[in-house]
C-alpha positions, 0 to 999 in steps of 0.5 A: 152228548145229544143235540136236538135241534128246536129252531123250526116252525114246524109249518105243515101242522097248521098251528100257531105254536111251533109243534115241538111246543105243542103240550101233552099232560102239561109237557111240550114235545120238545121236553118229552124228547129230552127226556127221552135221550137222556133215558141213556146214561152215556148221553152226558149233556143235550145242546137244544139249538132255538130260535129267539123268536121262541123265547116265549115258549121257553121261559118255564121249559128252561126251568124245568130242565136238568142242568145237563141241558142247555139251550144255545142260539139255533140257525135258519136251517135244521142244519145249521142248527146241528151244527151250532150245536156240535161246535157247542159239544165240541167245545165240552168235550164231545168225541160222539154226538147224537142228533135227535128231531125234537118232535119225536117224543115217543123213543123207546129206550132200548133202541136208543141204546141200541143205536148209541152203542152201534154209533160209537162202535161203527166210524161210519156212524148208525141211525135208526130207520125201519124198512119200508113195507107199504108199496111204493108210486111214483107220481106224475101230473098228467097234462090238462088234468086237474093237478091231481098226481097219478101213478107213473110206475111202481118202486121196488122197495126191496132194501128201501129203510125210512130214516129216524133219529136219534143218528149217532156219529163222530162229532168232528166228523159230522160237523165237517160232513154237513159244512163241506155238504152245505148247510142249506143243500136241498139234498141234505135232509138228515145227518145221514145224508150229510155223511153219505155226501162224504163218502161214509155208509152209516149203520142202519138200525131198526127202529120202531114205528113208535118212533114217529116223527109229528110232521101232520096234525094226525101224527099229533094225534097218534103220540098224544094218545101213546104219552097219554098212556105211558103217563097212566102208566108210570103213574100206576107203578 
């Protein structure tokens, strides 16, 4: 089963509308990444943790959905929102949840395959993540400057993996991760991370630069433009 947690604003894209309700082609994010997990047979139900205040937002897209997806109460954090799901998985039966951001439209589905299929094989876990290739800086603020950063030092970024969704786990296990880890720890920014707290050493699955997290207006701008283009696609066929 999947959960994507919907419960954020989304506060770095500068717009009134949370970003997982911005719309491509008559369609909001958050659906394009619903469907894309559910592009996976083995992906039975989808648990989306919201905020009440979204309610607005979610009138027609519930609608629209298949009844394998339901909507459920989300928390102030993305973790608690996870959580909130997986019990809500749980409780149906769930041995494996998949964890996906409701911003990233844009999954291929072979390695959504691949990152399921590596998820249930491993007790430790999978997430997809791509190795990094850009050199990396480490900043420093010089004092009486302006604020502007400068470099301190270079890091190796030898065996350096920039993390993705979906991340494949245990249900239980997970859940126990994150709520032992703390649900509001500064340090807990994914489910990996949760699950490293614990001791686990998820499998790292590559993924795709496609892939990509809406986090900044540019971002926006780059799966626009991928959507708009598998849309023309699929119609073409």
């Amino acid at each position: 089963m999947a959960v994507i947690p919907a419960a954020g604003n989304g506060s770095r894209m500068q717009t009134d509308v949370p970003k997982q309700y911005l719309t491509v082609a008559g369609k909001t994010l958050l659906e394009y990444s619903i469907d894309a997990v559910c592009r996976d047979s083995r992906v039975q139900q989808v648990f989306v943790p919201v905020s009440e205040p979204d309610a607005e937002y979610l009138l027609e897209l519930k609608n629209r959905q298949p009844k394998k997806v339901h909507f459920v109460k989300g928390g102030s954090s993305r973790a608690e929102s996870v959580v909130a799901g997986i019990r809500v998985a749980i409780a149906k039966g769930a041995t494996h949840v998949l964890v996906h951001d409701a911003a990233r439209p844009c999954l291929p589905e072979s390695i959504l395959k691949h990152v399921i299929q590596a998820g249930l094989d491993d007790p430790q876990g999978a997430i997809l993540a791509i190795p990094v290739s850009d050199s990396l800086k480490r900043s420093v603020v010089s004092p009486g400057t302006t604020g502007t950063p400068h470099i301190e030092s270079s890091v190796d970024r030898e065996a350096l993996w920039q993390a993705q969704t979906p991340q494949v786990f245990n249900a239980e296990r997970l859940q126990q991760a994150i709520e032992h880890m703390g649900a509001l720890n500064p340090q807990l920014t994914d489910e990996a991370s949760a699950m490293q707290w614990c001791g686990f050493q998820p499998a790292l699955i590559t993924g795709s630069i496609r892939n990509l997290k809406v986090t900044h207006p540019e971002d926006f701008e780059c799966v626009r433009d991928w959507l708009l283009v598998a849309n023309n696609e699929e119609e073409s066929r």
